[in-house]
N, C-alpha and C positions, 0 to 999 in steps of 0.2 A: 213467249210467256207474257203475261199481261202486265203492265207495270206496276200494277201494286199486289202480287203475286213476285214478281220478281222485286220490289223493296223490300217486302214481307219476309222473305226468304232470305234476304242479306244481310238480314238484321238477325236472323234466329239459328241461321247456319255460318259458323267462321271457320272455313277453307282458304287457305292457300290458293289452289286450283281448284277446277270444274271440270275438266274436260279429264277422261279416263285414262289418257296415254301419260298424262302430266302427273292425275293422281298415285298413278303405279310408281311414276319412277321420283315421284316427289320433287320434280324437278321441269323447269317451262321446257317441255321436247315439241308443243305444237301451240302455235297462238289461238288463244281465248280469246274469241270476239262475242261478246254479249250484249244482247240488247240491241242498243243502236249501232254499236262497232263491228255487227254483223248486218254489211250491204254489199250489194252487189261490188260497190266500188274495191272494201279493201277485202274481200274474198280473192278477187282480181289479182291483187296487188300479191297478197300471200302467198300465191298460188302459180303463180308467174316464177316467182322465187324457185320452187322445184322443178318448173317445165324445161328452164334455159341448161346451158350445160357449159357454163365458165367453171373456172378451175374450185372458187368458190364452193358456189350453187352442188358441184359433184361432191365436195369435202363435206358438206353437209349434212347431203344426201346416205353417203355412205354413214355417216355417223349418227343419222335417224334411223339406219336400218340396223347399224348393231344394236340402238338400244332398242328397238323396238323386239329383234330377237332374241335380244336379255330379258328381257320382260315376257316374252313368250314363256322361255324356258323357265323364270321363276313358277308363272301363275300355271304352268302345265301339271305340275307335282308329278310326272310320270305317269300321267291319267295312262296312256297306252299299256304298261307296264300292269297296273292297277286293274286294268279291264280284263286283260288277260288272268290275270289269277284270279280274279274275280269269277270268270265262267269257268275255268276248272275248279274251280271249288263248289262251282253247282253244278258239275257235272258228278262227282264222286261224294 
């Protein structure tokens, strides 16, 4: 984003978070790097974080993936369930 698109925008939008995994659960589940905090270097560093496999790193892990399929199951509403009666009732 270009920097005065990106001031512009922090001045007229007041969020908490940015990033979609954070806004669902209202909560820091993945690091926001914006701007200039998004380089190569600490992408690196983030990212390293979930590749190693200390005892950590795994507790983590596992606990990024239940909320993440908590957050599934909120934003699904039963679409499957939904789709299904949805085409028997255009079928009769």
């Amino acid at each position: 984003m270009k920097p005065l698109t990106y001031w512009l925008a922090k001045k007229l939008i007041k969020t908490e978070y940015i990033s979609l995994p954070n806004l669902l659960a209202n909560a820091p589940l993945v690091p926001e790097m914006i701007q200039e905090e998004c380089n190569p270097d600490n992408l690196a560093w983030s990212l390293n974080h979930y590749l190693t496999n200390d005892v950590e790193s795994l507790k983590q892990k596992n606990e990024l993936k239940y909320r993440f399929t908590d957050l599934h199951k909120l934003i699904q509403c039963d679409a499957d369930a939904q789709a299904v009666v949805d085409v028997l009732e255009q079928e009769y």
